[in-house]
C-alpha positions as CSV (number, residue, x, y, z in Angstrom):
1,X,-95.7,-113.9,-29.0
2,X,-92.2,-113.5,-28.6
3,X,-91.1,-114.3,-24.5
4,X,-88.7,-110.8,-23.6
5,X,-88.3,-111.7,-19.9
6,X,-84.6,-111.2,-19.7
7,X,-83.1,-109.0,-23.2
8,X,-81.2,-106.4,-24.3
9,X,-81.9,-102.7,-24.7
10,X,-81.2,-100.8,-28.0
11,X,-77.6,-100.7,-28.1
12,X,-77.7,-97.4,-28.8
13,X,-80.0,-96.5,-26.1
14,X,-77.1,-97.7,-23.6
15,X,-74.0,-98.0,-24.7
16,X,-73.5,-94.4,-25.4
17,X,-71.2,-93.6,-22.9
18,X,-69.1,-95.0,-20.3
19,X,-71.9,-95.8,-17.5
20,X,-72.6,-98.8,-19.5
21,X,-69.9,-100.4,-16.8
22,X,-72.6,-99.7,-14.5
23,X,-75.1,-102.1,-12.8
24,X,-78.1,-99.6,-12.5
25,X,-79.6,-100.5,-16.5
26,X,-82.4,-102.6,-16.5
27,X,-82.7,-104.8,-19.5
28,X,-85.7,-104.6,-22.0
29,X,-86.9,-105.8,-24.9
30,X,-85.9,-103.8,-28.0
31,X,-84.7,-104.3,-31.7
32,X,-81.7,-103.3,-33.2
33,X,-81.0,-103.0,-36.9
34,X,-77.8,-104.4,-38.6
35,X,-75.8,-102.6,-40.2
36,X,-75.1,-103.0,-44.3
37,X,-72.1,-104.9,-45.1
38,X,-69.8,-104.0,-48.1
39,X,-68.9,-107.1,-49.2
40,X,-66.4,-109.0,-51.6
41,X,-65.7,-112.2,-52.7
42,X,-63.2,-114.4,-50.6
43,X,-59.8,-114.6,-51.8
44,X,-59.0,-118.3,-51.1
45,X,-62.5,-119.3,-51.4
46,X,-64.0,-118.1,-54.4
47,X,-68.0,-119.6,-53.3
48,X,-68.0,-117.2,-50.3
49,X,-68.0,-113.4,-49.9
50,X,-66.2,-111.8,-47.1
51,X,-67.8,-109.3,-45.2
52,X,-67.1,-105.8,-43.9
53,X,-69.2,-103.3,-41.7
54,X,-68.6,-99.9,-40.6
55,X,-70.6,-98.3,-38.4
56,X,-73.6,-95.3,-40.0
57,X,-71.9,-91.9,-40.0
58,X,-68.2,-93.0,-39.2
59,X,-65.6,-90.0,-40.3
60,X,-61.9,-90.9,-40.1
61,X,-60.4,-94.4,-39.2
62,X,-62.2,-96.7,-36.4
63,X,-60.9,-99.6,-34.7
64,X,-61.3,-102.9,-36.1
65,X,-62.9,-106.3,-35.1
66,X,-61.5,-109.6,-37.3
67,X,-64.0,-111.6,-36.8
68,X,-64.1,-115.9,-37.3
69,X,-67.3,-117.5,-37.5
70,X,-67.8,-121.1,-36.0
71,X,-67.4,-123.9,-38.1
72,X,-69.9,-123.5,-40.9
73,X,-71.7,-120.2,-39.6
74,X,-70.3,-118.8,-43.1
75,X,-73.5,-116.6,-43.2
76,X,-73.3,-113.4,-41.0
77,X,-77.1,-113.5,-40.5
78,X,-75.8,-116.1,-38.1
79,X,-74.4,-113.5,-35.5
80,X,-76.6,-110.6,-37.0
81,X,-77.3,-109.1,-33.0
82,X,-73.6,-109.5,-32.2
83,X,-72.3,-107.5,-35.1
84,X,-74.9,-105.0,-35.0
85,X,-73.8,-104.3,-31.7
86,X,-69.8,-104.3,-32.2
87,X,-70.2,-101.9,-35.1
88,X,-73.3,-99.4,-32.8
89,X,-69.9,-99.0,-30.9
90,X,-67.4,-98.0,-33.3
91,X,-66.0,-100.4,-34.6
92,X,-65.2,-101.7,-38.2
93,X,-65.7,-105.6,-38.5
94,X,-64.2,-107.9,-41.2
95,X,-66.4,-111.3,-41.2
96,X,-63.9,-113.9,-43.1
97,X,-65.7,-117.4,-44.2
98,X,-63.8,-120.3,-44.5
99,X,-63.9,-124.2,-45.9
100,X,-66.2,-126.3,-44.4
101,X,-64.0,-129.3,-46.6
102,X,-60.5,-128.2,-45.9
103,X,-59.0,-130.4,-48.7
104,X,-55.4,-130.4,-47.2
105,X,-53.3,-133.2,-45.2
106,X,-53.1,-130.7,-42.0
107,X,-57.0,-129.9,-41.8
108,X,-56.3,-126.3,-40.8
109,X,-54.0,-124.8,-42.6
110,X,-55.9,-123.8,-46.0
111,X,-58.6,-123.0,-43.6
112,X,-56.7,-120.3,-41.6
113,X,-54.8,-119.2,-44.9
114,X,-58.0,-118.3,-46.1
115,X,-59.1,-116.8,-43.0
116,X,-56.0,-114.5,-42.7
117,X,-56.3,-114.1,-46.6
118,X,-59.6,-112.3,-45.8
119,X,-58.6,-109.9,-43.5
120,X,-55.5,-109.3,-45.8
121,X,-57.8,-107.9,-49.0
122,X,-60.4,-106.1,-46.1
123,X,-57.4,-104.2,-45.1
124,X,-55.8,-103.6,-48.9
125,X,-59.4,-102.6,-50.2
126,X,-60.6,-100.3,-47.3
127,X,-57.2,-100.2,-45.0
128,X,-57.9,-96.2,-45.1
129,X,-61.0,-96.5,-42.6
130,X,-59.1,-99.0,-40.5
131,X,-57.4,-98.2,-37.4
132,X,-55.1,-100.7,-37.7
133,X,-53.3,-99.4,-34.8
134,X,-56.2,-100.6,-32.5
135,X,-57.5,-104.1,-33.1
136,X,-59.6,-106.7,-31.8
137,X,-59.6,-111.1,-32.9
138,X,-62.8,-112.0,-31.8
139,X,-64.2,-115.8,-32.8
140,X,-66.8,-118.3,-31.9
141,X,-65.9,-122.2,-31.4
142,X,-63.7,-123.3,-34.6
143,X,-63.6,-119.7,-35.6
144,X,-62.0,-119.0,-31.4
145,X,-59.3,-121.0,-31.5
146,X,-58.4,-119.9,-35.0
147,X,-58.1,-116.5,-33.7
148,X,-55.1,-117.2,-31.5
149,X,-53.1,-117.6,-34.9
150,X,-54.9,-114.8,-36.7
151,X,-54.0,-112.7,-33.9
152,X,-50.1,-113.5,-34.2
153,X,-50.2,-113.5,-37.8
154,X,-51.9,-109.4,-37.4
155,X,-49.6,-108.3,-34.6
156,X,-46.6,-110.2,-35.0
157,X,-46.1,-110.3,-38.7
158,X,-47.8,-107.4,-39.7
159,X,-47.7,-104.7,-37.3
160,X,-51.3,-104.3,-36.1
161,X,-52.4,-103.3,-32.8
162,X,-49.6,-101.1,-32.1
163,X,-51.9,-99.0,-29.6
164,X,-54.2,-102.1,-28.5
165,X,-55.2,-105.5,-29.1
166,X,-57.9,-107.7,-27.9
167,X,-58.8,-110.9,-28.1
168,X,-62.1,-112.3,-27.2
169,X,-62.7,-115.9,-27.3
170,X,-66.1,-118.0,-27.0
171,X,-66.1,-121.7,-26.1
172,X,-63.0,-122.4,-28.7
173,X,-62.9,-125.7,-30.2
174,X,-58.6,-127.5,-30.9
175,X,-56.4,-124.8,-31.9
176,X,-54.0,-125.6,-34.3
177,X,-50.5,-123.6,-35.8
178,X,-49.7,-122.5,-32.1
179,X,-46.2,-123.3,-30.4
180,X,-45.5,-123.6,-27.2
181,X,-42.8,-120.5,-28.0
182,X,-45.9,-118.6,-29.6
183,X,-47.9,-118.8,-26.5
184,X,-44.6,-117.8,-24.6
185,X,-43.8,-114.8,-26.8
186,X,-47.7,-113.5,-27.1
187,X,-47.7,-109.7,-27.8
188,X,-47.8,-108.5,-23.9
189,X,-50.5,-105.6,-25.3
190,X,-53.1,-108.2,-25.7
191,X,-55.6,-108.1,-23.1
192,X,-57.7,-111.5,-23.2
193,X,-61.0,-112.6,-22.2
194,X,-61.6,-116.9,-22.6
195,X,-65.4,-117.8,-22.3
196,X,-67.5,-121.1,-22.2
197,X,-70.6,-122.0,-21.5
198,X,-72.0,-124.3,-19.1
199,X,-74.6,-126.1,-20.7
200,X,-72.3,-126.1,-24.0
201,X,-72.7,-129.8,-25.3
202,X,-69.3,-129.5,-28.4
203,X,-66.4,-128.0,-27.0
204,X,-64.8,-129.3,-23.7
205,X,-63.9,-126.9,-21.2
206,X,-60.7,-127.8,-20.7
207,X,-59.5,-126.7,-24.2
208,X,-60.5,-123.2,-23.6
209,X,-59.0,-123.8,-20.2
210,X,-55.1,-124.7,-21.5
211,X,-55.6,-121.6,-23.9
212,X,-56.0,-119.6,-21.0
213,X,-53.4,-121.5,-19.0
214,X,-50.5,-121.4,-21.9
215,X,-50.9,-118.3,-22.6
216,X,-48.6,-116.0,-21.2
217,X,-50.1,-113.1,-20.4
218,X,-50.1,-111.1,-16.5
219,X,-53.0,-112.6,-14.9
220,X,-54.0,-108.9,-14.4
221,X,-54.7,-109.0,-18.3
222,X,-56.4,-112.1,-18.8
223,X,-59.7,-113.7,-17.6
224,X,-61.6,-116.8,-18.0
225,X,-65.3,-116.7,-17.8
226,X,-68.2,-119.4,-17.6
227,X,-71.7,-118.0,-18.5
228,X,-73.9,-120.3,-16.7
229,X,-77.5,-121.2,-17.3
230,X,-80.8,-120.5,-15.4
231,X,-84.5,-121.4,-16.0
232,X,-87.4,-119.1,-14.1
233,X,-90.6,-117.6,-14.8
234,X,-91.0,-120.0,-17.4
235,X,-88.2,-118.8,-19.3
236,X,-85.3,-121.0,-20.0
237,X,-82.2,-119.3,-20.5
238,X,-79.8,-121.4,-21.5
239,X,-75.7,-120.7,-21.9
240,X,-75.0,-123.6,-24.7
241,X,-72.5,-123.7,-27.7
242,X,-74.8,-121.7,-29.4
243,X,-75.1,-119.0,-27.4
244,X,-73.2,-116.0,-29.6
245,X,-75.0,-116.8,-32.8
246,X,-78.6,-116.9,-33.7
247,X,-81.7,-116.9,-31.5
248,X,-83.4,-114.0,-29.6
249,X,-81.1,-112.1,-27.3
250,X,-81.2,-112.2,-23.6
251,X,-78.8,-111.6,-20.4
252,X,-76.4,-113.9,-21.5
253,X,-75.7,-111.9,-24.7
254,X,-76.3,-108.4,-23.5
255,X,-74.0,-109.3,-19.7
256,X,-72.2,-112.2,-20.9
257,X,-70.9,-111.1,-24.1
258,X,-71.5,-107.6,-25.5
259,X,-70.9,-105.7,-22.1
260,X,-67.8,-107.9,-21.7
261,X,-66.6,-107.2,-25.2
262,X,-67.4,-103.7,-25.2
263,X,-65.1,-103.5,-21.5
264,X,-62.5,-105.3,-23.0
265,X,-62.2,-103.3,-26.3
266,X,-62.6,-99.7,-24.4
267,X,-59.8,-101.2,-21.4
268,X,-57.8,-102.5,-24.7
269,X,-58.2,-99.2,-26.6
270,X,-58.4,-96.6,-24.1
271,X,-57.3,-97.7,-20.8
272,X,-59.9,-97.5,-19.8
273,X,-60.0,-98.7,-15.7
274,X,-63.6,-98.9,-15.6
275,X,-63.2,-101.2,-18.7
276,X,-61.0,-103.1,-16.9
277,X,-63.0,-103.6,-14.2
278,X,-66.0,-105.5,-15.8
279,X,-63.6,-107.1,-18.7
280,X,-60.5,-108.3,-16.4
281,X,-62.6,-108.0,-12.4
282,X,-61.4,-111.5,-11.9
283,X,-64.9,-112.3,-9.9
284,X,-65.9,-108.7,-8.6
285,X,-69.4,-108.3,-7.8
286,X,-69.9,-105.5,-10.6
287,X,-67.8,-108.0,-13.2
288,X,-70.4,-110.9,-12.3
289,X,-73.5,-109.4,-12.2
290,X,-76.4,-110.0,-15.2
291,X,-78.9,-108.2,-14.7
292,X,-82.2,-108.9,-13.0
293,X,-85.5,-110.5,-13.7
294,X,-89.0,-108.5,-14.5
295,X,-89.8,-109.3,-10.4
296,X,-86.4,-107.8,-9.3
297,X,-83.9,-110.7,-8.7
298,X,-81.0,-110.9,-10.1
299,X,-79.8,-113.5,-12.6
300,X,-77.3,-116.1,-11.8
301,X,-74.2,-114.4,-11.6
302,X,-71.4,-115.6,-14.2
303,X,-68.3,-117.3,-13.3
304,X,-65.0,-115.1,-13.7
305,X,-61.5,-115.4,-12.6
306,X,-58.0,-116.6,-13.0
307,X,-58.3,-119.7,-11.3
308,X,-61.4,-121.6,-11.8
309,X,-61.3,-125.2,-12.2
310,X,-63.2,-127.9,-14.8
311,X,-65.5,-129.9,-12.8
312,X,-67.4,-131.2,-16.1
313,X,-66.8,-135.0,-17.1
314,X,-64.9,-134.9,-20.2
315,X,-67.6,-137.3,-21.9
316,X,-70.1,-134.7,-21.8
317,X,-68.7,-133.0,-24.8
318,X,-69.0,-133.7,-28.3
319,X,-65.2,-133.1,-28.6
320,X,-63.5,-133.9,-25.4
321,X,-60.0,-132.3,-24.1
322,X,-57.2,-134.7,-25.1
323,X,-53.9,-134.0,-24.1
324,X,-51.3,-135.2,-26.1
325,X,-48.0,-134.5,-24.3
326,X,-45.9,-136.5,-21.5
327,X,-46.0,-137.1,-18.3
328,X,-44.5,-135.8,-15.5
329,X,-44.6,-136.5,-11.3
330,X,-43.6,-134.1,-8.6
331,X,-42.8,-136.0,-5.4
332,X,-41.3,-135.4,-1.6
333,X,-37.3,-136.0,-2.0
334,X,-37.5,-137.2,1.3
335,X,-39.1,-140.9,0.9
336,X,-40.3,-140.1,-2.9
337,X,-44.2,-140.2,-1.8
338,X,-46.7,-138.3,-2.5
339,X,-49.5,-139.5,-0.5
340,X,-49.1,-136.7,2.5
341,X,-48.2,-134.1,0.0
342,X,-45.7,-131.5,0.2
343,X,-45.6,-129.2,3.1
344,X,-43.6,-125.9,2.8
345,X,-40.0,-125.7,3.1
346,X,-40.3,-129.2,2.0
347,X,-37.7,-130.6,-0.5
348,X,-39.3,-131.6,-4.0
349,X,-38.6,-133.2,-6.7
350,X,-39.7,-133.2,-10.4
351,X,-39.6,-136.0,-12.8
352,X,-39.9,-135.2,-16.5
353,X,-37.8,-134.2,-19.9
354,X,-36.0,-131.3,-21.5
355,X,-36.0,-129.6,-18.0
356,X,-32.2,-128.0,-18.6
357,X,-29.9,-128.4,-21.2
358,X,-27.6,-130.5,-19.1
359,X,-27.0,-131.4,-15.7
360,X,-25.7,-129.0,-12.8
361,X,-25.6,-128.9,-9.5
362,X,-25.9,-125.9,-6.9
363,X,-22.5,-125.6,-5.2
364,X,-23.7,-121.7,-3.6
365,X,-24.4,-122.0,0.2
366,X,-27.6,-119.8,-0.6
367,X,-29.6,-121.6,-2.7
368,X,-30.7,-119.7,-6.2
369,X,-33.7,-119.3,-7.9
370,X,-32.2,-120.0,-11.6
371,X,-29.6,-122.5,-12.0
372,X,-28.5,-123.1,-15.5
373,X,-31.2,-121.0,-17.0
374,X,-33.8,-123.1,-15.3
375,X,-36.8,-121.1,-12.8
376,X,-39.4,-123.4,-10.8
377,X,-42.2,-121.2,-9.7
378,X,-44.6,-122.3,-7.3
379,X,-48.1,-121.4,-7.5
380,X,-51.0,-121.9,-5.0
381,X,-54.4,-122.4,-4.7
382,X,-54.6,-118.5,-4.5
383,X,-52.9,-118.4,-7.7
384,X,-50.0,-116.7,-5.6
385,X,-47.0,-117.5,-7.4
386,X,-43.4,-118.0,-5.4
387,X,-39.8,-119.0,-6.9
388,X,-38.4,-121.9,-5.2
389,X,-34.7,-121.9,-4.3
390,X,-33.0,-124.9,-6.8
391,X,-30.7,-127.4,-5.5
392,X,-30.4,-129.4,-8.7
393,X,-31.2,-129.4,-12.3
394,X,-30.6,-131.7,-14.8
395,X,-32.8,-133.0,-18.3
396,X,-34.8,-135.2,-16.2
397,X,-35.0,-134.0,-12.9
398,X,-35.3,-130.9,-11.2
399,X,-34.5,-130.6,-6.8
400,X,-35.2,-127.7,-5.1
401,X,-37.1,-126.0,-2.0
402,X,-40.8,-125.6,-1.3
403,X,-41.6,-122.0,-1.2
404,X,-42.1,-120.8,2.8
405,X,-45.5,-119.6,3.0
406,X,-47.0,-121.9,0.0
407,X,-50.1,-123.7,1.3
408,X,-49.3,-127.5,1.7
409,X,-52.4,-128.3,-0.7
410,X,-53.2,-128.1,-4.5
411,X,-49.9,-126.3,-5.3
412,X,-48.7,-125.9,-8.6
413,X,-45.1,-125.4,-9.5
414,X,-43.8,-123.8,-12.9
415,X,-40.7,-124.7,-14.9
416,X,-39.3,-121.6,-16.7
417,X,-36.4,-121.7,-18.6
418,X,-34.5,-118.2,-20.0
419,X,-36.0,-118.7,-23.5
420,X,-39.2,-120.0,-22.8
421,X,-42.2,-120.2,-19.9
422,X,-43.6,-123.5,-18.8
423,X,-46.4,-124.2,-16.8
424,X,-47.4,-126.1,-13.9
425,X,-47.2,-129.2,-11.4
426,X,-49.0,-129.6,-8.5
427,X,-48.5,-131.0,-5.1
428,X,-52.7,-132.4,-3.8
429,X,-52.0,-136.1,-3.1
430,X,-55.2,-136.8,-5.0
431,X,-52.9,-135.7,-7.9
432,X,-49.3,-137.5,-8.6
433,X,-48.9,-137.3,-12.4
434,X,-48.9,-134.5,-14.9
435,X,-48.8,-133.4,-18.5
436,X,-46.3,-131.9,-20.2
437,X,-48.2,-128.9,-22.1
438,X,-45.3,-129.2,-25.3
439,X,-41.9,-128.5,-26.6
440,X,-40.1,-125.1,-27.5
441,X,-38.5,-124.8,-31.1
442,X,-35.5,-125.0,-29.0
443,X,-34.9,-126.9,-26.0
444,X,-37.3,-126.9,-23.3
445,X,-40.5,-128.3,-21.9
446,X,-43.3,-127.6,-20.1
447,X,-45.8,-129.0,-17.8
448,X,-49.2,-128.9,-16.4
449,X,-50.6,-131.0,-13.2
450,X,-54.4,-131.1,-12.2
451,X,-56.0,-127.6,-11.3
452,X,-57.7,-129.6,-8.6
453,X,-58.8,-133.5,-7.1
454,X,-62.2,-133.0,-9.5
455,X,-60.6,-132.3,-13.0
């Protein structure tokens, strides 16, 4: 007997119209079919086929949905609920396998060559069905973070997404091929959703978090999500690495993913607000929400917004965050301490590299907020960000003002130069040394302090 407490109706029962953004639908227990792939074999990796659906009774082009598996979910059986759903909505979807045994020095190159080589041929072959004008990079662990580079190689050096693109990313393992300047110069159509699980066991947090963080997107369009477990009535239903592939589907796939995908696709597509609402509500009520259980309560709530922290030990994951870039300190110019933090209209100071070309020195009795192409920005707790008027700015160092009306704990202040956007420091006492997040193709630097005293 198969346990249905908390699943997903037919997709085509519900998702027929735009009140599938509402919170009224109760979930049931119901099977949908998958749809029959067309399928060819892989250019790059000649022991795999690569996939393509298109949803029944489709006239004219439809959007599209690249789609990367996780690392060795070559088989679309794997995610058979998740594409049958994607496709009931409209969408084509291009499923690209990839080496399991790279065979190169960089581990990820011939891996996302063959990815992108994929989606090259899906598009040659059946390009004619394809709105290419209207796109979506959707991926699951290995296949998530490989998205961020199939998305830049699709918009950026071909041309897709003219109209719309989205990018949906689930619990993303180390990306690789992304600069700094990448993440800086993102297409600004993309409209982003990040999204981990909490009892995932592989993937820290924290990588998914500094995709979020880097990349720069308005908050507005960007949201990071946390799917969080709950066991009752004797069901278990638990958000692990897992989650988007295989096993019987429940709230977490029907709320947590397809409603999300679907609100980001139709927000990314159509502008649509209601769309926007569930995909980008950063923690509304009607974004949260997961339906309820057979005796009428609802279902823990997921986690969504632009500024939620990583409270998970890092050695509770298979493959643990590890930054790899320098350090930096922020500390009061006053008696260079940090212990009672930095109050506002403080003076501050930033230790650190690559900061501005050269040194120079405000000599402007009204302090500016660039000085030799260099911006600090200071962002709270709130996520409010302020510029801070600059005294001084050299390679090394950086002087200038605490924002007035910037809350004396757990700020964090940005470094921006004209070419490029750097991220943040941070001012709680419980947190005196940063990370610089990388280096610009040309010169510049960024940096990242602790989101909070837990991380």
């Amino acid at each position: 007997m198969v346990k249905c407490w908390v699943v997903v109706p037919a997709v085509r029962d519900i998702l027929r119209t735009i009140s599938i953004y509402s919170n009224r639908f109760r979930i049931r227990c119901r099977e949908v079919s998958s749809p029959l792939p067309i399928n060819f074999r892989s250019p790059l990796y000649d022991s795999e086929d690569v996939y393509v659906f298109r949803p029944a009774g489709a006239s004219g082009r439809v959007p599209v949905v690249f789609f990367t598996p996780g690392f060795g979910n070559n088989d679309p059986q794997e995610y058979q609920s998740l594409i049958s759903h994607i496709v009931s909505r409209g969408n084509a979807l291009v499923f690209a396998p990839y080496q399991i045994v790279s065979g190169d020095a960089s581990l990820n190159k011939k891996r996302y060559d063959t990815i992108f080589a994929a989606y090259e041929e899906a598009v040659r072959r059946y390009g004619e069905s394809f709105d290419l004008r209207r796109v979506a990079f959707a991926g699951h662990s290995y296949g998530a973070s490989a998205s961020l580079s199939m998305a830049w190689r699709g918009v950026v050096d071909k041309g897709w997404g003219e109209k719309g693109v989205a990018l949906f990313l689930m619990a993303p393992w180390y990306y690789a091929e992304m600069s700094l300047k990448q993440f800086v110069n993102f297409p600004p159509q993309t409209k982003l959703i990040v999204e981990v699980f909490d009892n995932d066991e592989i993937c820290d947090h924290r990588i998914a978090k500094e995709i979020f963080d880097r990349i720069n997107l308005p908050s507005s369009e960007k949201e990071f999500v946390i799917l969080n477990s709950e066991k009752r009535l004797g069901y278990d239903m638990k958000a692990s690495h897992g989650t988007p592939s295989g096993g019987e589907i429940n709230a977490l796939d029907y709320y947590g993913i397809y409603r999300l995908f679907d609100a980001l696709t139709d927000y990314s597509f159509n502008n649509s607000i209601a769309g926007k609402s569930i995909a980008l509500g950063n923690g509304q009520p009607e974004q949260k929400f997961m339906g309820t259980w057979p005796d009428g309560a609802p279902v823990r709530p997921l986690t969504a917004g632009d500024c939620i922290g990583v409270t998970r030990s890092q050695i509770s994951f298979l493959f643990p965050y590890f930054p790899t870039t320098m350090g930096l300190t922020t500390i009061s110019s006053a008696d260079f301490k940090t212990e009672t933090g930095l109050a506002p209209e403080s003076l501050a100071t930033a230790w650190g590299t690559n900061f501005s070309l050269y040194p120079l020195a405000n000599d402007n009795p009204v302090l500016p907020l660039e000085l030799n192409g260099t911006v600090v920005k200071v962002r709270d707790s709130s996520c409010v960000d302020r510029l801070a008027p600059l005294f001084f700015v050299s390679p090394t160092q950086v002087n200038y003002l605490v924002p007035a009306g910037a809350p004396r704990r757990r700020d964090r202040d940005c470094f921006q130069r004209d070419w490029g956007y750097l991220i943040w420091t941070g001012f709680d006492k419980k947190c005196r040394t940063g990370s610089l997040l990388g280096r610009f193709e040309r010169p510049g630097s960024g940096c990242r302090f602790c989101a909070s005293p837990e991380t």
